[in-house]
C-alpha positions as CSV (number, residue, x, y, z in Angstrom):
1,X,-12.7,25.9,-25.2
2,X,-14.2,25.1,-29.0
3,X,-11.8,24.1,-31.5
4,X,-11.6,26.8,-33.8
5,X,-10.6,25.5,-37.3
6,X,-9.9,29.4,-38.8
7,X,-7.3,30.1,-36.4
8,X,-5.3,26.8,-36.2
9,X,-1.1,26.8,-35.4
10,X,1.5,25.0,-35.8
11,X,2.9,23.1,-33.1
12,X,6.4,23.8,-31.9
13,X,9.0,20.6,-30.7
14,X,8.0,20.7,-26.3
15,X,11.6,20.8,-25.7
16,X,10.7,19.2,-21.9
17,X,12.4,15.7,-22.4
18,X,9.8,14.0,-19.6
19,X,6.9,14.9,-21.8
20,X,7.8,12.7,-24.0
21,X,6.5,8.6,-23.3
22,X,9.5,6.4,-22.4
23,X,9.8,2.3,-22.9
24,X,12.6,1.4,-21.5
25,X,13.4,-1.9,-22.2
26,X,16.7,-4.7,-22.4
27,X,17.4,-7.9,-21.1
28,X,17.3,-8.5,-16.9
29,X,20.3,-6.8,-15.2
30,X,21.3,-3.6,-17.9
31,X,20.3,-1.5,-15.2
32,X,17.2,-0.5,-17.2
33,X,15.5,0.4,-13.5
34,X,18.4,2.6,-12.2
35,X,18.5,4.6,-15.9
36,X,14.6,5.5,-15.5
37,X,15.3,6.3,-11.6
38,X,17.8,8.7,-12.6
39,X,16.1,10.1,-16.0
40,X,13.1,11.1,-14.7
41,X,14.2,12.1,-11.2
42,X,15.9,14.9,-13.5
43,X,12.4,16.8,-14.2
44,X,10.7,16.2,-10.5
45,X,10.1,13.3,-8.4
46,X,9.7,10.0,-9.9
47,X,7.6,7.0,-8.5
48,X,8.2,3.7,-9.3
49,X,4.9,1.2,-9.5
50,X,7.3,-2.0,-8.8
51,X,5.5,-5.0,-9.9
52,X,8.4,-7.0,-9.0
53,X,10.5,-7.2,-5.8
54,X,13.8,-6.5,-6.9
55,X,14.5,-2.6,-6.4
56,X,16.0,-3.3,-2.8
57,X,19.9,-1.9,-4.6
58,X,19.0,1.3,-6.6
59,X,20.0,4.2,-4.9
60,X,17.4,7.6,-5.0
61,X,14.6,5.4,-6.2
62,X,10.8,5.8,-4.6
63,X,8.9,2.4,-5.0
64,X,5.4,1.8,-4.2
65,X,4.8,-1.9,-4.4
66,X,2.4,-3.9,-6.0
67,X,1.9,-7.4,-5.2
68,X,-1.6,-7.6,-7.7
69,X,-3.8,-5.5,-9.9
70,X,-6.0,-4.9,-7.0
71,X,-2.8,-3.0,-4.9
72,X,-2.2,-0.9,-8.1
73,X,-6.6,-0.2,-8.5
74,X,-6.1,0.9,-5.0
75,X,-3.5,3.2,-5.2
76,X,-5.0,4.5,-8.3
77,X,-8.2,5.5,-5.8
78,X,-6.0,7.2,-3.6
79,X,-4.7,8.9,-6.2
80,X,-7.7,10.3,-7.4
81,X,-9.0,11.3,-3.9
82,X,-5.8,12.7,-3.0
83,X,-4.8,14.5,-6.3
84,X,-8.3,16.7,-5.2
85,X,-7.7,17.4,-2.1
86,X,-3.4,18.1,-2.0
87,X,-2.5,18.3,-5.5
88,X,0.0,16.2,-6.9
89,X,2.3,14.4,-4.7
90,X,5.1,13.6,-7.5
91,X,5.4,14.2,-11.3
92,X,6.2,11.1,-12.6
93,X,4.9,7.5,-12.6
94,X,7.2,4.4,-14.1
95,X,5.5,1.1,-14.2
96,X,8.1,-1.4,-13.6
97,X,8.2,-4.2,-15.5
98,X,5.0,-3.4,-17.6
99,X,5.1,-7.1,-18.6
100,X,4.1,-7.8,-15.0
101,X,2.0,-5.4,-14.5
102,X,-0.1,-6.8,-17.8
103,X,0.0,-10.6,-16.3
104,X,-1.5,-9.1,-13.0
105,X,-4.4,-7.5,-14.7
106,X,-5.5,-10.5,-16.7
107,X,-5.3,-12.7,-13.7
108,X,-7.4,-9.7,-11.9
109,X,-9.7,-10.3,-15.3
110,X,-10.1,-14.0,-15.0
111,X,-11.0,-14.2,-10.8
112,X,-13.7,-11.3,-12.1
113,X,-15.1,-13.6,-14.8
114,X,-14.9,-16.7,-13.0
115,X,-12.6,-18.1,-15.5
116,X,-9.2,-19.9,-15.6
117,X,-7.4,-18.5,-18.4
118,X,-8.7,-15.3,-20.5
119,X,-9.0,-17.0,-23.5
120,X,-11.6,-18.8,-22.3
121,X,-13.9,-16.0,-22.2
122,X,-15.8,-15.9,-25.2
123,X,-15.1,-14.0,-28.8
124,X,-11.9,-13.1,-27.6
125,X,-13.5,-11.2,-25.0
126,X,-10.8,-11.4,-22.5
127,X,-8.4,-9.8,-24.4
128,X,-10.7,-6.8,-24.8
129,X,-11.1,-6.4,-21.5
130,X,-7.6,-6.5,-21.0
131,X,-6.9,-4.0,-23.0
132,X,-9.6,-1.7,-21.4
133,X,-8.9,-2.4,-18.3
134,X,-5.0,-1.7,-18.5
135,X,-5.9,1.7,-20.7
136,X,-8.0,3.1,-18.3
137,X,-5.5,2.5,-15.3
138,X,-2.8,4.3,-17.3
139,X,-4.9,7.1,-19.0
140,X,-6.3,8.3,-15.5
141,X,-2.8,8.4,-14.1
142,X,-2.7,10.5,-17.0
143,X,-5.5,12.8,-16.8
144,X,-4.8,13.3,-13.0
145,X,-1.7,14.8,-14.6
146,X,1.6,12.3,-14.2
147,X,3.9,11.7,-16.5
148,X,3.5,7.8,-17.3
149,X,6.6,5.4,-18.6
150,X,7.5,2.5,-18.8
151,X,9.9,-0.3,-17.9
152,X,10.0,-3.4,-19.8
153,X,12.0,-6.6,-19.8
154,X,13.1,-7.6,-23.2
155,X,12.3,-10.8,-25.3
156,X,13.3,-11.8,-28.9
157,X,10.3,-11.8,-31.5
158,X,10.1,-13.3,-34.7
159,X,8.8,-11.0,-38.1
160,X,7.4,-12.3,-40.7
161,X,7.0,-9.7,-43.1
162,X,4.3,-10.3,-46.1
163,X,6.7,-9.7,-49.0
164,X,10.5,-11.1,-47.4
165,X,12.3,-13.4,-45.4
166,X,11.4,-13.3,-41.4
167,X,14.1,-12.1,-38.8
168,X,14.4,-11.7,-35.5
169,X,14.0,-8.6,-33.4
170,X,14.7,-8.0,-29.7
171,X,11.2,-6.2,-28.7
172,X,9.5,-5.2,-25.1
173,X,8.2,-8.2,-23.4
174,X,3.9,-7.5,-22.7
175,X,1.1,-9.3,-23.4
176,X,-0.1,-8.9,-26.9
177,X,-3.0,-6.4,-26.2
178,X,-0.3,-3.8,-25.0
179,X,2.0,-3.4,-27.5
180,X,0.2,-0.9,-29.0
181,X,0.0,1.0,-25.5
182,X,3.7,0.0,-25.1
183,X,5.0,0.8,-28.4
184,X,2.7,2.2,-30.4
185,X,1.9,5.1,-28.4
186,X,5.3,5.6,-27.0
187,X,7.5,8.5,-28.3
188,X,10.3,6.6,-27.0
189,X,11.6,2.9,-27.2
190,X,15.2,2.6,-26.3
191,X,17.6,-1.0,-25.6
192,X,20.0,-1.1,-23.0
193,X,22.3,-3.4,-23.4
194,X,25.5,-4.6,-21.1
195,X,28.9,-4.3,-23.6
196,X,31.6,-6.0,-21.6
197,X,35.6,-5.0,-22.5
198,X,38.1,-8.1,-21.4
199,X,41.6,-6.9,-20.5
200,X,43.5,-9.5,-22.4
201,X,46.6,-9.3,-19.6
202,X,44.5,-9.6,-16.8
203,X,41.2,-11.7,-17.6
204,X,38.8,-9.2,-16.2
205,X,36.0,-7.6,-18.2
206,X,34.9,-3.9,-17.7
207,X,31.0,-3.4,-18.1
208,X,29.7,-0.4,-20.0
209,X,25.8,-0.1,-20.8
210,X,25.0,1.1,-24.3
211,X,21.6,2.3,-24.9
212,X,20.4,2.1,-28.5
213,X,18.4,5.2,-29.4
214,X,17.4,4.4,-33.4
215,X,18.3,3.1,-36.4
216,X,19.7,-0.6,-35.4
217,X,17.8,-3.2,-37.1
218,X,18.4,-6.1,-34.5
219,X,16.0,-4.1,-32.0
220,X,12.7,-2.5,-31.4
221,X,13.2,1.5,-31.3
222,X,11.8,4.5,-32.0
223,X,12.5,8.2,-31.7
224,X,10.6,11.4,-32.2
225,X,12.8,13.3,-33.6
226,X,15.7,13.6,-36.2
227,X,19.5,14.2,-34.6
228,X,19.8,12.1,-32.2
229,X,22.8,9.5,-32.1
230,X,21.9,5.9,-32.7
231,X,23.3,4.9,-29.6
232,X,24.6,6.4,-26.0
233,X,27.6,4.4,-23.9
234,X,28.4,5.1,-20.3
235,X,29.8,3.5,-17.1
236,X,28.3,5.3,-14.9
237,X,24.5,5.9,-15.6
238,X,24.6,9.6,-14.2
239,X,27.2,10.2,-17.2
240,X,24.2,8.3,-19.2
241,X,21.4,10.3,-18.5
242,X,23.7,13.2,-19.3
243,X,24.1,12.2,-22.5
244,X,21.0,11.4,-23.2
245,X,19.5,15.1,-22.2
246,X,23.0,16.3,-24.1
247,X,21.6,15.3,-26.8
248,X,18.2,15.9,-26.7
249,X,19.1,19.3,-26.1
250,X,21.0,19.5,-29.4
251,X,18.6,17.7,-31.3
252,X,16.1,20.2,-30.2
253,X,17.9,22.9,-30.6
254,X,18.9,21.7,-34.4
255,X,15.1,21.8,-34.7
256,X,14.9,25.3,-33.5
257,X,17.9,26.5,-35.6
258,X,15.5,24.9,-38.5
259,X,12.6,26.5,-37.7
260,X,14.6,30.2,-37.6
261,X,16.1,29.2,-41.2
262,X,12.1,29.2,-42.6
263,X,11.7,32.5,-41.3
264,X,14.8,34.0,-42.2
265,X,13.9,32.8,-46.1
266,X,11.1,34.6,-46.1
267,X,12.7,37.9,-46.7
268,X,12.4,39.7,-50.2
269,X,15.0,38.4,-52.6
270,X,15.5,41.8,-54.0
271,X,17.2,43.1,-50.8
272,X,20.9,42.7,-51.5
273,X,23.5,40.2,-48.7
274,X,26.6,41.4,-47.8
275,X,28.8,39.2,-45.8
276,X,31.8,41.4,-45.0
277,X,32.6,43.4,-41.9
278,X,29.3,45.6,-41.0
279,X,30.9,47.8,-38.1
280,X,29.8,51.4,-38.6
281,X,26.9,50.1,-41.4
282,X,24.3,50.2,-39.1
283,X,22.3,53.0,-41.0
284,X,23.5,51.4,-43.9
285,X,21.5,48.3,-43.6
286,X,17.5,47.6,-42.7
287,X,16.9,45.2,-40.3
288,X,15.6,42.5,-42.9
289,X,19.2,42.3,-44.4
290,X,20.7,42.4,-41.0
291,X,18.4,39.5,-40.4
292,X,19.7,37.5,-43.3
293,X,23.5,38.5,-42.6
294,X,22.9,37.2,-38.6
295,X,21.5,33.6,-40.4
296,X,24.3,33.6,-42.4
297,X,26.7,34.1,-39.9
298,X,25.2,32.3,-37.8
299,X,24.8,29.3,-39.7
300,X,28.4,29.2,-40.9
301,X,29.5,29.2,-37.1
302,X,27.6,25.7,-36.8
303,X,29.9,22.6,-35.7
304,X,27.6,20.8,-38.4
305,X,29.1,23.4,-41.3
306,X,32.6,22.9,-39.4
307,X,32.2,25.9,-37.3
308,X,33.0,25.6,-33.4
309,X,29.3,26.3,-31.5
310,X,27.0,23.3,-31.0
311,X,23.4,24.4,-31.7
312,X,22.9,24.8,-27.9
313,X,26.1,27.1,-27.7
314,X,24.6,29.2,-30.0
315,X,21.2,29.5,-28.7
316,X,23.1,30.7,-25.6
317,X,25.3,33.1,-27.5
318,X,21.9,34.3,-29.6
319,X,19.7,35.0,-26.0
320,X,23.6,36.6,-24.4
321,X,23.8,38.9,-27.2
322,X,20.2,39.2,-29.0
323,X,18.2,38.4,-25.9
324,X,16.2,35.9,-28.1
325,X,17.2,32.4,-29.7
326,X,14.9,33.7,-32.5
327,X,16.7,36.3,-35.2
328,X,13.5,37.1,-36.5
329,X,11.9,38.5,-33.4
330,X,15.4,40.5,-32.7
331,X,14.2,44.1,-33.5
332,X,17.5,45.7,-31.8
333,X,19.7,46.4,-34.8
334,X,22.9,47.5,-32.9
335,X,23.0,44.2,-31.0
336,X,22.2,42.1,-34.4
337,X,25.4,44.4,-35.4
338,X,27.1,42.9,-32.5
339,X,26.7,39.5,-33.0
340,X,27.5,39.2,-36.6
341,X,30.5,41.2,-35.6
342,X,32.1,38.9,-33.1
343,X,31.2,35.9,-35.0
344,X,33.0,36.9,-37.7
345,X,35.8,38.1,-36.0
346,X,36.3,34.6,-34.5
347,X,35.9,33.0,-37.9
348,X,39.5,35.6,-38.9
349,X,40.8,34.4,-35.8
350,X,40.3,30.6,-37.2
């Protein structure tokens, strides 16, 4: 289809968590293998390209193993033969560690060139190829249609900004022609991290993982959207990756509840708001000031404004009793009645 520049729109947050690219990274044993396992076995079945041998105790997870580039170019092939033929055979694809999987590929690069070490192919051509190499392999996984993330051991860099003092930052360890791949494209970069509790009568420490989300200086991150916590903590990593959709979900839906406010402002300023009590008013109202009255309501009923409904909650109230999370598209006047009605009738009751 041609793009059509006279009929562009704008995009809407894709509320599908799994969409979104994951690097996972922390130091070796946070458990950063058994959180993606579990994550992304949420939204299909997940496939793990191990490039290490070391997945023998996670329960639930699928590995397929690769012992060189050349294991991973052939199941690539297969993929793309088989893709044709049966369709897809899982949704998801983690490459585990991605580190690995970049020192495979430029040893695959060198025995090609005839060289010992990439650098020694000329003009920095080795690192090129590298990165072309290693782009390809993920961006047909890609185009096959497979959700593609990443698992990545962690390492401590040092900054050294132009214009202040350097500091330390705990980043994904990959060769440096896939950071950008790693990082730069990702939507996500989250740090798990093993937080240990001693029990000062008894000696023993209790494990929990904490997986930093954004806004902690010390490590890599990133996040593509606003309202999420800075950090998730959990002993169990089912509990984890409940959290974590938790509050994605509520992020998302804060974004929603934002995106309904725009609309809702729209709406002449010359009609009059009234916020009390609109049973039997019906006739009295249009739908437009019904509209603004449900926002209102609505809005007020947020746990961020001190009400008691998360935004989730109240998407789910909104479709129960507006059959739509949107107030603008609710054209049933009696039923935006409704739910101003028993949302201020459990404010009284507050």
């Amino acid at each position: 289809m041609a793009l059509d520049l006279f009929n562009l729109t704008q995009q809407k947050v894709d509320p599908n968590l799994s969409h979104y690219k994951f690097t996972i990274t922390g130091n070796y044993g946070t458990g950063k293998s058994t959180f993606a396992t579990e994550l992304f076995n949420r939204f299909g079945r997940a496939v793990t390209f191990g490039f290490e041998d070391r997945f023998k105790g996670i329960e639930g997870i699928t590995v397929a193993r690769m012992t060189s580039w050349d294991d991973a170019l052939k199941a690539l092939q297969q993929l793309r033969v088989g893709v044709k033929k049966n369709g897809l055979p899982f949704d998801t694809i983690i490459i585990d560690p991605v580190g690995i999987a970049g020192e495979m590929c430029q040893k695959y690069i060198c025995k090609r060139e005839g060289v010992d070490e990439i650098g020694d192919i000329p003009y920095g051509g080795g690192y090129a190829m590298l990165s072309t190499e290693f782009n390809q392999f993920e961006d047909t996984l890609k185009n096959l249609g497979f959700n593609v993330h990443y698992v990545a051991h962690g390492k401590t860099e040092v900054v050294k900004p132009p214009r202040a003092n350097e500091y330390n930052i705990f980043a994904p360890d990959v060769p440096k022609k896939l950071i950008y791949k790693t990082q730069g494209e990702a939507d996500f970069i989250v740090y798990l991290e093993v937080i240990r509790d001693v029990d000062e009568e008894t000696g023993k420490s209790i494990a929990k993982r904490r997986l930093y989300i954004q806004n902690y200086a010390d490590y890599q991150l990133k996040a593509p959207i606003q309202g999420l916590p800075d950090y998730i903590e959990y002993e169990d990593v089912s509990d984890g990756v409940d959290k974590l959709i938790a509050a994605w979900e509520q992020a998302v839906g804060q974004v929603s509840e934002e995106e309904d406010d725009v609309v809702a402002e729209e709406v002449p300023e010359e009609i009059e708001t009234k916020t009390e009590t609109t049973v039997g008013v019906v006739d009295t109202y249009d739908s437009e000031t019904l509209m603004k009255m449900a926002v209102e309501v609505r809005d007020k009923n947020l746990v961020k404004n001190g009400g008691e409904y998360t935004p989730k909650a109240m998407k789910e109230k909104m479709v129960e009793v507006l059959g739509t999370f949107k107030i603008a598209e609710c054209e049933d006047l009696k039923a935006l009645k409704e739910f101003i009605d028993e949302l201020e009738a459990g404010q009284s009751e507050d």
